[in-house]
C-alpha angles and dihedrals in degrees: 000000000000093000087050096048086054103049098047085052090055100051093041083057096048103050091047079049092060101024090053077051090058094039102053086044095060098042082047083052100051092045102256125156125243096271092059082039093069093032099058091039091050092044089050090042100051122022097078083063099042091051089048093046090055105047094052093045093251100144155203074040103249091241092071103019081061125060093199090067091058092034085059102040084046085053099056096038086061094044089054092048095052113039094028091140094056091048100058090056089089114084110272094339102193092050086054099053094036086058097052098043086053093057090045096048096046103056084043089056098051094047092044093059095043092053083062098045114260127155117263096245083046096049093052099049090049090049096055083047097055079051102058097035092083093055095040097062086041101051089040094051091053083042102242132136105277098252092221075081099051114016127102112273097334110149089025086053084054091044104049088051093053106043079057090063082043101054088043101049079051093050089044087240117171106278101229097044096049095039092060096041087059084044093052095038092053101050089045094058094047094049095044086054091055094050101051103032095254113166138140118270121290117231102258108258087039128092138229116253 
């Protein structure tokens, strides 16, 4: 459906938008010249999609069949590299626009696989993948541990947004609205765990990041 095409394109542009954001601060942050600049914003900004496009046989994948996804991701990396100063000003940048690329991709992930038929557990699952796989390329090529791994809620932040685009496409809930309900619940819930320290249990002989 054309409203749904739409809406799926805004929010995958806008979470390349904010993840290539994540991603350039980070490599800024790290030294790295512009070239490492684009490529990390455009890693973090990007990967989650491509993984999703091709699981469920969406291809080419839209991030590279489709120059606005690398316009934006280049935009941003730019931006980043920049104005990295004014950037920082906010309070723990990267964390915030991880955060909020997390909870777009996510809900862009479940309705995408649901538009191509796959099954609701199925869906959700791919959705908090296409979440996580942004921070996950970031965080490997400055060779961290991926902070899906170690940050507070993460993929429980990713999977919560998405099952609530699960439950309403079941429930044959309007699109929009539901969408960015899942969106705003799950970046509620990751930066609520930031703030207050929330995070699954640790194995017992380990230690919280």
């Amino acid at each position: 459906m054309p409203t749904l095409k739409t809406l799926l394109l805004v929010f995958d542009l806008c979470g390349t938008f904010v993840f290539a954001l994540s991603g350039g601060l980070a490599a800024v942050r790290r030294g790295l010249d512009l070239f490492g600049v684009l490529v990390l914003a455009f890693a973090a900004a990007n990967s989650g999609g491509i993984v999703r496009d091709l699981l469920i046989g969406a291809t080419p994948p839209a991030a590279i069949g489709d120059w606005r996804y690398g316009a934006a991701a280049t935009v941003a990396g730019l931006l980043t590299f920049w104005w990295a100063p004014l950037i920082e000003k906010l309070k723990n940048p990267v964390r915030m626009f991880d955060a909020a690329g997390l909870a777009l991709f996510a809900v862009a992930g479940a309705q995408k696989a649901l538009a191509f038929g796959l099954d609701p557990v199925m869906s959700a699952l791919l959705g908090m993948l296409t979440g996580i796989g942004g921070g996950m390329a970031r965080d490997l090529l400055l060779t961290d541990i991926p902070m899906v791994l170690r940050a507070e809620l993460y993929a429980v932040a990713a999977l919560l947004g998405a099952s609530i685009v699960v439950v309403g496409s079941a429930l044959a809930l309007p699109t929009a609205p539901i969408a960015l309900l899942g969106a705003a619940a799950c970046f509620a819930l990751r930066m609520a765990a930031m703030r207050r320290g929330w995070q699954l249990p640790v194995a017992r002989g380990g230690r919280a990041n």
